[in-house]
C-alpha positions as semicolon CSV with decimal commas, in nm:
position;residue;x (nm);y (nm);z (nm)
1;X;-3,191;0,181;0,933
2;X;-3,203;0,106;0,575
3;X;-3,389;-0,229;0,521
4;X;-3,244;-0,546;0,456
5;X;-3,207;-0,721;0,074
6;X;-3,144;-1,057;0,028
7;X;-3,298;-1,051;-0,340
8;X;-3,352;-0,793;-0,550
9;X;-3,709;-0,743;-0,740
10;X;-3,662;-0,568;-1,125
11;X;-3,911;-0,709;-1,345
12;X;-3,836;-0,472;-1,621
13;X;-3,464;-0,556;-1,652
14;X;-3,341;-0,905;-1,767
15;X;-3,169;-1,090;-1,489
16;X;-2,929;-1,322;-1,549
17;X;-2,750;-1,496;-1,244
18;X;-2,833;-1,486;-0,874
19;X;-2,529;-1,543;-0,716
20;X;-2,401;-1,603;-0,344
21;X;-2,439;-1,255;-0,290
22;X;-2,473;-1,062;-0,590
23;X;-2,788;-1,025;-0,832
24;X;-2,670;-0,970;-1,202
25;X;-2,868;-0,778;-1,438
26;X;-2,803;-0,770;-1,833
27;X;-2,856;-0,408;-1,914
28;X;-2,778;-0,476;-2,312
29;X;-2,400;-0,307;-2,331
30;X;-2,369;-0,289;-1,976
31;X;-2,461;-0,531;-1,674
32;X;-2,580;-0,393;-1,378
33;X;-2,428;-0,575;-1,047
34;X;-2,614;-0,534;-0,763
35;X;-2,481;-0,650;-0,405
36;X;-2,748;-0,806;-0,170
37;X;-2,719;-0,827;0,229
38;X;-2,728;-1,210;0,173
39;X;-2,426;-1,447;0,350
40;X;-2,272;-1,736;0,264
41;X;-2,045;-1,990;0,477
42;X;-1,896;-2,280;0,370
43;X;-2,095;-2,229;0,024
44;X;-2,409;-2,218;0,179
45;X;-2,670;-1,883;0,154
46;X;-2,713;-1,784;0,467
47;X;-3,169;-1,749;0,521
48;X;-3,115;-1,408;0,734
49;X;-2,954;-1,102;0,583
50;X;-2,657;-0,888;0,665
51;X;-2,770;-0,539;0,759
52;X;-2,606;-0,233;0,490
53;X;-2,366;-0,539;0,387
54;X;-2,436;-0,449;0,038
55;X;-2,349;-0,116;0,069
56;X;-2,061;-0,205;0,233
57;X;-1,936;-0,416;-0,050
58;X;-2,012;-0,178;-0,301
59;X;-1,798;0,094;-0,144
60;X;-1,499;-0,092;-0,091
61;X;-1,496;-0,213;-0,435
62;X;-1,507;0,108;-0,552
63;X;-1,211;0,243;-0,309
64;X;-0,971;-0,061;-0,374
65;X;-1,097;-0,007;-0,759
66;X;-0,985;0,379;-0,729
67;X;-0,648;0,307;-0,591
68;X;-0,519;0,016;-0,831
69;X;-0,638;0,187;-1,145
70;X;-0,265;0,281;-1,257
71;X;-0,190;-0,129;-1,238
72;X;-0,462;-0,283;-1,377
73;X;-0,852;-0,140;-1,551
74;X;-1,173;-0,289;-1,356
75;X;-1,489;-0,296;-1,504
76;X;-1,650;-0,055;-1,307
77;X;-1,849;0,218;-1,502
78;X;-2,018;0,384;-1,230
79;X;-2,214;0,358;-0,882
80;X;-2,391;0,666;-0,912
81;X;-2,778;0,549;-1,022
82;X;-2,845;0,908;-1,196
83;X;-2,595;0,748;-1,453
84;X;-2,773;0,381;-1,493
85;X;-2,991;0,335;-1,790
86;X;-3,272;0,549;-1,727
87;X;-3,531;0,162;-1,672
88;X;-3,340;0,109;-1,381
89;X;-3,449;0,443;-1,186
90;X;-3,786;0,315;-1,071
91;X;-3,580;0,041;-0,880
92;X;-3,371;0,327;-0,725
93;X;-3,515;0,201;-0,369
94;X;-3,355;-0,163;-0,439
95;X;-3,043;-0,036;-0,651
96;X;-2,895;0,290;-0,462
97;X;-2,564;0,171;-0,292
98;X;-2,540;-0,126;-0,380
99;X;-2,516;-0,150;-0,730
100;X;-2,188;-0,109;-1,007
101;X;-2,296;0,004;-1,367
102;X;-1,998;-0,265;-1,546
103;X;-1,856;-0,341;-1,841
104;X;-1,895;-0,735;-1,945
105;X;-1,610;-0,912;-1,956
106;X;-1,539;-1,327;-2,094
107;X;-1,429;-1,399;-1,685
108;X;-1,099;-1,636;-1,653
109;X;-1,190;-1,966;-1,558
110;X;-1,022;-1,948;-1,269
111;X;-1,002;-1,764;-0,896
112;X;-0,725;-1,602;-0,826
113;X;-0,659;-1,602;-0,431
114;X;-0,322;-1,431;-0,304
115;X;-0,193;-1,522;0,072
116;X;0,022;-1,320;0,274
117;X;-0,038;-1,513;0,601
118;X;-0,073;-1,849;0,722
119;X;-0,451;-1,877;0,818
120;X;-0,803;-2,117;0,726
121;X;-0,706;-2,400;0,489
122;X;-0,366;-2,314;0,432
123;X;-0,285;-2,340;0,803
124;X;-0,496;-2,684;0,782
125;X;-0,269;-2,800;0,508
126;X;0,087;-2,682;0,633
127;X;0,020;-2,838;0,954
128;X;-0,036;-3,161;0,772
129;X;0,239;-3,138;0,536
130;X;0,449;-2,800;0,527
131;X;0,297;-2,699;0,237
132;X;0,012;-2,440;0,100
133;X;-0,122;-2,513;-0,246
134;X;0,149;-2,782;-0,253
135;X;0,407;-2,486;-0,244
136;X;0,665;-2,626;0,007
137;X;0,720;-2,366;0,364
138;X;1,011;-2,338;0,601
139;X;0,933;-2,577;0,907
140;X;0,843;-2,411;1,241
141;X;0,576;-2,162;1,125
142;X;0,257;-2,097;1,349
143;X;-0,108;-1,978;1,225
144;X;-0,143;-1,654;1,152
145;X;0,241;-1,573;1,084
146;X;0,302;-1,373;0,804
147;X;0,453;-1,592;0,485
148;X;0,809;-1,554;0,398
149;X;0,675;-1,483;0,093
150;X;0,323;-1,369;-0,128
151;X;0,199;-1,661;-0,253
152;X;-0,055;-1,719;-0,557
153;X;-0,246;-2,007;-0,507
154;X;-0,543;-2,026;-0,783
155;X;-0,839;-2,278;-0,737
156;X;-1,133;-2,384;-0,947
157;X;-1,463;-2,174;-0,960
158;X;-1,742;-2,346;-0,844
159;X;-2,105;-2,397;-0,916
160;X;-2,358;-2,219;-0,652
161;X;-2,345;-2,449;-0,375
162;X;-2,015;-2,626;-0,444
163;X;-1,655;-2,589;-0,365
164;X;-1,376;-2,397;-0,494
165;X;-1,085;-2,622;-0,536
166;X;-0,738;-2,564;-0,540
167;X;-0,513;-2,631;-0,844
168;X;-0,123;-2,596;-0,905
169;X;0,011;-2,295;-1,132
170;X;0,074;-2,531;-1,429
171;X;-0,348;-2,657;-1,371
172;X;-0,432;-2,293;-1,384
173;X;-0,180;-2,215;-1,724
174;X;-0,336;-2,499;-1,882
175;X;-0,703;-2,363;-1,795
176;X;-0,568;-2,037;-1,899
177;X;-0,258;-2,041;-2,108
178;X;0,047;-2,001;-1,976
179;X;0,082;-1,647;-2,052
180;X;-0,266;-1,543;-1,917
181;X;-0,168;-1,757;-1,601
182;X;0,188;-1,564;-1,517
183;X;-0,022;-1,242;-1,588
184;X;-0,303;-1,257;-1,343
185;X;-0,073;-1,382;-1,117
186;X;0,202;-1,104;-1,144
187;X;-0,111;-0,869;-1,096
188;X;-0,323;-1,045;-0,845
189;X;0,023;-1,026;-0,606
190;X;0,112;-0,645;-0,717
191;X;-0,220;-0,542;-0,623
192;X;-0,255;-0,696;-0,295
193;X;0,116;-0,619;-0,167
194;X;-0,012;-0,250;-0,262
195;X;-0,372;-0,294;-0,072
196;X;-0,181;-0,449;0,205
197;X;0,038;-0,175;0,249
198;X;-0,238;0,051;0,235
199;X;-0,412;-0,096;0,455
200;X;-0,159;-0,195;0,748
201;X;-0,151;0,241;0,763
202;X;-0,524;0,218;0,881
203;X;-0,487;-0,043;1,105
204;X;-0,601;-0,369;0,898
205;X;-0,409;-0,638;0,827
206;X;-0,511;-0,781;0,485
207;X;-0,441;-1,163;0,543
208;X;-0,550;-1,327;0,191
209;X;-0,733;-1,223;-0,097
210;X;-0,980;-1,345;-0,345
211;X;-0,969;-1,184;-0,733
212;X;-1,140;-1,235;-1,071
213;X;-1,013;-1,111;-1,404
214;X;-1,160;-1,104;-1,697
215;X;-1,135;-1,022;-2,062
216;X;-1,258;-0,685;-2,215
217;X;-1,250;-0,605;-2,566
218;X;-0,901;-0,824;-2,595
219;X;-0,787;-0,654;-2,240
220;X;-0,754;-0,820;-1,919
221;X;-0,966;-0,602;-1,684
222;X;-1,032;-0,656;-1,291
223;X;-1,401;-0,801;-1,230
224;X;-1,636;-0,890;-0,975
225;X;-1,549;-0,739;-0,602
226;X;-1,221;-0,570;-0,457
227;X;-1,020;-0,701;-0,167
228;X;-1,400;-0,719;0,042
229;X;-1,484;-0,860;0,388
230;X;-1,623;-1,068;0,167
231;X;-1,305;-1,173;-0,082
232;X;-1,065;-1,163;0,193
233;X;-0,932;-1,202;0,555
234;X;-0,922;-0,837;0,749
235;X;-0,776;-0,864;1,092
236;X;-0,738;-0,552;1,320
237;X;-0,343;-0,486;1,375
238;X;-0,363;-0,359;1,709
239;X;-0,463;-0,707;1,816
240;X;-0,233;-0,942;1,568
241;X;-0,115;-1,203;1,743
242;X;0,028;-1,495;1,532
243;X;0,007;-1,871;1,729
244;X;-0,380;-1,877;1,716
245;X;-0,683;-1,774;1,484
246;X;-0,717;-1,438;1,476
247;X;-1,039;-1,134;1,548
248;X;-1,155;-1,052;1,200
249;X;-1,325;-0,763;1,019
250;X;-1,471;-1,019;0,814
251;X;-1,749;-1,319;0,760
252;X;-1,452;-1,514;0,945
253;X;-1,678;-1,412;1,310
254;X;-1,996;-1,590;1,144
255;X;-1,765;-1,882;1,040
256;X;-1,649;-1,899;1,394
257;X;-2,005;-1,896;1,476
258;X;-2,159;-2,148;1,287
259;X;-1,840;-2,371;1,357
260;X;-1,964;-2,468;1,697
261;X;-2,304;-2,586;1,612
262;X;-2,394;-2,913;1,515
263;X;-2,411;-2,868;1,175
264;X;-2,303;-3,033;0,848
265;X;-2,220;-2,734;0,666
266;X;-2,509;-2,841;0,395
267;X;-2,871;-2,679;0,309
268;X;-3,063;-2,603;0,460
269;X;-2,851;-2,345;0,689
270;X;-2,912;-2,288;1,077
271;X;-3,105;-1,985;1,184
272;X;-2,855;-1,687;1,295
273;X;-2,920;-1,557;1,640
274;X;-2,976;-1,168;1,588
275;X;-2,703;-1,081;1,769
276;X;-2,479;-1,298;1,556
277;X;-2,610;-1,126;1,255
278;X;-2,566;-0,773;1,428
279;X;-2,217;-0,845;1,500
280;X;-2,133;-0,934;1,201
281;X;-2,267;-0,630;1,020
282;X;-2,056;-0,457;1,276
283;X;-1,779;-0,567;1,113
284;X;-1,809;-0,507;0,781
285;X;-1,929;-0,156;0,865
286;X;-1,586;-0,153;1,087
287;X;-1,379;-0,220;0,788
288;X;-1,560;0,057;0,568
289;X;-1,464;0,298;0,834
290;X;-1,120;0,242;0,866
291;X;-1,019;0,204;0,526
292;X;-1,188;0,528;0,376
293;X;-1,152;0,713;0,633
């Protein structure tokens, strides 16, 4: 088995943001994105890493990328390392993978998550008050029932061990501009009714979705991941059965996990049984199978 990265070692090349998962490189025109096998939960860096999680990332960004090209351009230049900048070769051991070649982009201020079921905090809040986002619901829906409706519900981006929050549309235009706002959302639903129907045909059920946009040479391009076990909520059809949470393809089993220790969800994290971090690698390499194959 390929070893496990949780941070990536390039002296040469100029790094410029360690993220939850990713390590960013500034390759002059070009940044190089490299996905580690590190995990996060509840905003917190998991200390163990996910085995060929990086890889899995990196090739389901690059399928979803593939298949929404006619909608929307991405930033992805290439995956392929004999195409990199010829100073990141000698980290070919680190890079091969896991890594996008990408254009740089100004990135929206803003996340861009798209629900097509009721699950994780939006089930929280509807059972409080009917509502997701603070966009009313009919009365009488259970957890994990598909929405009457897509809905775009945009939150806040967050500093590296902080969290998201979520904002009304007329928060996000004003963060945006109105225009900007109605755009990203128009796209972030097109593109995940699309990956959702592609999907359901290989046996996933694409629950919610997290995007990015940002701004290209005066274009709106698609940035950061694509409709990951990392971005979203997979759940095997076969097994969907709305009324409770439901089996996931995703970091949803470690959340599970972690959710019955005694724990306050703060730094330092707990130490992950190896079986837990196994499994979980099971399932993203589940999802990778399905979809592309």
């Amino acid at each position: 088995m390929t070893a496990v990265i949780t941070t990536t070692n390039c002296p040469e090349l100029k790094l410029i943001n360690r993220g939850k998962v990713r390590d960013i490189y500034d390759l002059g025109e070009h940044l190089l994105i490299v996905a580690t096998d590190r995990i996060s939960a509840f905003d917190v860096i998991m200390d163990e890493g996910i085995p060929q999680k990086g890889y899995v990332l990196t090739a389901i960004s690059r399928f979803w990328f593939d298949q929404m090209t006619d909608l929307i351009p991405n930033h992805l230049v290439s995956t392929n390392i004999d195409e990199f900048p010829a100073i990141t070769h000698q980290y070919r051991d680190q890079l091969e993978g896991r890594s996008m070649l990408a254009r740089k982009a100004q990135p929206l201020p803003i996340e861009c998550i798209v629900r097509g079921y009721l699950s994780g905090s939006g089930w929280k809040e509807y059972k409080k008050s009917g509502s997701v986002c603070s966009i009313p619901l009919p009365a009488g829906l259970k957890e994990s029932d598909k929405l009457p409706q897509t809905l775009f519900t945009p939150s806040t981006k967050a500093e590296l061990g902080e969290h998201d929050e979520n904002i009304s549309f007329d928060q996000a235009a004003e963060l945006c501009g109105r225009e900007m706002a109605e755009k990203v959302r128009d796209i972030s639903i097109a593109i995940y009714e699309r990956a959702r129907n592609v999907a359901d045909k290989k046996g996933i059920i694409i629950a919610d979705t997290k995007f990015e946009f940002g701004v290209h040479q005066g274009e709106l391009i698609w940035i950061d991941e694509a409709l990951t076990p990392d971005s979203s909520r997979f759940w095997p059809k076969d097994l969907y059965a709305p009324g409770s949470a439901q089996p996931s393809f995703d970091k949803q089993f470690l959340r599970d996990y972690l959710e019955t220790l005694d724990w306050g969800k703060q730094a330092p994290p707990p130490k992950l049984p190896g079986e837990i971090v196994t499994k979980t690698g099971e399932k993203y390499l589940e999802a990778l199978k399905r979809l592309t194959c």
